[in-house]
C-alpha positions as CSV (number, residue, x, y, z in Angstrom):
1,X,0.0,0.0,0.0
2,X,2.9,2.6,0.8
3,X,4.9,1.1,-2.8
4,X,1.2,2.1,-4.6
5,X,0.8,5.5,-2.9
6,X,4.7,6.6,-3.0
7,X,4.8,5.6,-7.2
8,X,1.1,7.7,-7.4
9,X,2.5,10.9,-5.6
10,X,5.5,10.3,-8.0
11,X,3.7,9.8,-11.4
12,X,1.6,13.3,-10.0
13,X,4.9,15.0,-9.4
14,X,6.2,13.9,-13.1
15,X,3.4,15.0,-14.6
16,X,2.7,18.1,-12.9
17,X,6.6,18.9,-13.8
18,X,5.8,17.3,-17.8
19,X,3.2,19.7,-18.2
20,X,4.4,22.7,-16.4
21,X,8.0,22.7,-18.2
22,X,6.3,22.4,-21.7
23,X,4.6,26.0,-21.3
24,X,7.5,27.8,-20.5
25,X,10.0,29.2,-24.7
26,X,13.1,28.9,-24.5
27,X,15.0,31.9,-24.5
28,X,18.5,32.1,-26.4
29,X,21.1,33.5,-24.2
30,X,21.8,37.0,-26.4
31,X,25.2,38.3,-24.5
32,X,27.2,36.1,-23.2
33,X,28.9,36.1,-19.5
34,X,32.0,37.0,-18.7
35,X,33.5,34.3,-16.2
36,X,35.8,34.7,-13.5
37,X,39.6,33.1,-14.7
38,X,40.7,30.4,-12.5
39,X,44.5,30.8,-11.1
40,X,45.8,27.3,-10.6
């Protein structure tokens, strides 16, 4: 019973994260940024 409720909150969570992440464009990075240089 735990197995059955545990893979249901997870198969909610999934799909909850499926549909959510399809609505959002992707947006092109226009400028790129400058990153600190390492000294090793």
């Amino acid at each position: 019973m735990v197995m059955l409720t545990m893979f249901a909150i997870l198969l909610l969570v999934l799909g909850v994260a499926w549909f959510d992440g399809g609505r959002e464009e992707q947006r092109m990075i226009v400028e790129p940024v400058e990153l600190p240089e390492r000294n090793s």
